[in-house]
MIMI-864153 format. One line per 10 residues: number of its first residue (from 1); for each residue z, x, y of C-alpha. Coordinates in steps of 0.1 Angstrom, whole numbers, plus 5000, padded with zeros to 4 digits. Each point is the difference from the previous one (the first is absolute). Last residue first. Layout:
BEGIN
NUM> Z,X,Y | ...
END
This chain:
BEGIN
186> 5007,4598,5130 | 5006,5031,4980 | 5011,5025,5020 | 5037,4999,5000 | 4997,4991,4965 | 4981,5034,4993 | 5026,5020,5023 | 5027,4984,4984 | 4990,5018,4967 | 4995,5032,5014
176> 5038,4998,5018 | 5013,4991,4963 | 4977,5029,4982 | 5011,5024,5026 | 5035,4992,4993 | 4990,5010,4961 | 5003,4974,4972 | 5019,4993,4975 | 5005,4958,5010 | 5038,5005,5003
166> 5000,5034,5016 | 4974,4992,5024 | 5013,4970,5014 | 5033,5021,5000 | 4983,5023,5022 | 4981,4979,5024 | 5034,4983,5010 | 5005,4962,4984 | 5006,4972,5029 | 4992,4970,4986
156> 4962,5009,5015 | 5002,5038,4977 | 5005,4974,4972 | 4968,4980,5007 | 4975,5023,5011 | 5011,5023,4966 | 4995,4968,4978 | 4966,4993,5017 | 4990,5032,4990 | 5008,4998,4967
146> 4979,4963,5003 | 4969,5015,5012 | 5004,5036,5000 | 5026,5028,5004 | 4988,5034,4978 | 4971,5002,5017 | 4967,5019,4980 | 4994,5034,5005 | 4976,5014,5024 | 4962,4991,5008
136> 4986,4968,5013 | 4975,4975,4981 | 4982,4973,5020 | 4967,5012,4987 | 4992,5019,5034 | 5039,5016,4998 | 4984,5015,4969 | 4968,5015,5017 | 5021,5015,5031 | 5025,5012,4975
126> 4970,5017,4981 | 4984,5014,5033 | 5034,5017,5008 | 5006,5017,4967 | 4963,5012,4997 | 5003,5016,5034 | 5033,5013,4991 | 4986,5021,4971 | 4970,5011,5017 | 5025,5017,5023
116> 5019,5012,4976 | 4967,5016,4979 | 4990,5011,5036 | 5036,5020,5007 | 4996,5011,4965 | 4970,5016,5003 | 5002,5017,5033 | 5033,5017,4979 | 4977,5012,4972 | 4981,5017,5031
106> 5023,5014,5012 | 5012,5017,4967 | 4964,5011,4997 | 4999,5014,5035 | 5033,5017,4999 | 4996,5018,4968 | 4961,5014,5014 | 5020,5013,5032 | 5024,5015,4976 | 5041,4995,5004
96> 4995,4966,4986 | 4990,5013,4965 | 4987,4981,4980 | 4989,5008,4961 | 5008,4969,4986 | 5022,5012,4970 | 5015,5032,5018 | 5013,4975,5033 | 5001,5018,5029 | 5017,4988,5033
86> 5003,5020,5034 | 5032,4999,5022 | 4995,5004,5037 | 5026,4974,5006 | 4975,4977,5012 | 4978,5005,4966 | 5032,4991,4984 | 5003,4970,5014 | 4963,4990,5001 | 5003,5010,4959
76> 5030,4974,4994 | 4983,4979,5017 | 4969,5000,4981 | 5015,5004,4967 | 5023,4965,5010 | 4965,4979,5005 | 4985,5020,4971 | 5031,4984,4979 | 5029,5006,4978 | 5001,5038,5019
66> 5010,5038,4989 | 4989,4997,4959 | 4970,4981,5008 | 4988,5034,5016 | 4993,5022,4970 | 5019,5029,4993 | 5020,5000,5034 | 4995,5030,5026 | 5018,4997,5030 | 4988,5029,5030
56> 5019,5018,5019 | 4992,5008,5037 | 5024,4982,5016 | 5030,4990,4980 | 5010,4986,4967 | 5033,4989,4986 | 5003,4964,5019 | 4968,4988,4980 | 5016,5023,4969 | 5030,4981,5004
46> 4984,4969,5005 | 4977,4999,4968 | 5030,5012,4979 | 5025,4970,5008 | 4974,4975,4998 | 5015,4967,5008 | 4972,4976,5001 | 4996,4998,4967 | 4965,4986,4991 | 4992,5035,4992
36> 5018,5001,4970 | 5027,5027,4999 | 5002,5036,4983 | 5005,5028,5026 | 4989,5032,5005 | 5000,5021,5036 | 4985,5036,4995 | 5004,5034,5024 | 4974,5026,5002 | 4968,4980,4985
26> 4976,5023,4992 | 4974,4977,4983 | 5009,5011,4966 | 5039,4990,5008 | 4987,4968,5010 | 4981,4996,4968 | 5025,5008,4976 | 5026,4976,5020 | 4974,4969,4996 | 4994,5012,4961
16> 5042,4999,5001 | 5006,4970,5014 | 5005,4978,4961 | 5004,4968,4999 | 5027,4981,4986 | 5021,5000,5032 | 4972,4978,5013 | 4972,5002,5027 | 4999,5036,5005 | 4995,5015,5030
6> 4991,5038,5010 | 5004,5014,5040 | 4990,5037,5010 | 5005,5019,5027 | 4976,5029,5011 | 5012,5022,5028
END
């Protein structure tokens, strides 16, 4: 059985070129919805996802309209392909459930994992390079020099972590953070 899936990003936009094209393709049963794809909740996307069984096949008009990311195309393909479910998108021209739709989408996914990789690598050698220059990575502390000196000094009369925080707008984990550094400082 084809099963098709259409998104639209807004309300103002229109699915109906996405629902032409489905319907073109042979698409049995359709599952429409209009939400950005930064939603996470994507009523549509998991029915259909729950909808289909072994041996169908999902087609989607282009596929930026089933995942925000390669990363989350590629898992969502492995899980289908698991379930013996083949993807074809009609803009690409892949189809999953062809040796020839297999390999290209494998090998998109080959290139993601080394674009992430390279990614990381690049990540790692620049902290490496700024913790060389006396530099370290994160947000600055809230609960410095003389705020933090405050906070030392009412949690020793006998303040809890918690109302320290509350009075100085802090988190607890900003207190404890804080008493870390004076703890190590000689």
């Amino acid at each position: 059985m084809l099963v098709g899936y259409g998104r639209v990003s807004t309300q103002d936009q229109n699915s109906e070129l996405q629902e032409d094209a489905l319907r073109a393709a042979g698409c049995d049963r359709l599952f429409i919805e209009k939400v950005s794809s930064g939603k996470k909740d994507r009523p549509q996307l998991a029915a259909v996802l729950d909808y289909v069984r072994e041996g169908d096949t999902l087609v989607v008009w282009r596929l930026d309209r089933l995942a925000r990311s390669l990363h989350q195309l590629i898992e969502t393909v492995e899980d289908l392909e698991k379930r013996g479910i083949a993807l074809k998108s009609i803009t690409e021209a892949i189809d999953t459930g062809t040796p020839g739709g297999r390999l290209v989408f494998h090998i998109f996914g080959s290139i993601a994992e080394f674009e992430r990789a390279i990614i990381r690598e690049r990540t790692k050698a620049g902290l490496v390079a700024a913790k060389a220059r006396g530099r370290s990575g994160g947000r600055p502390a809230k609960l410095v020099g003389e705020r933090a000196e405050h906070a030392r000094n009412l949690l020793g009369s006998g303040s809890s972590v918690s109302a320290v925080a509350r009075s100085m707008g802090v988190s607890r984990a900003a207190v404890h953070r804080a008493m870390e550094r004076i703890a190590e400082t000689p």
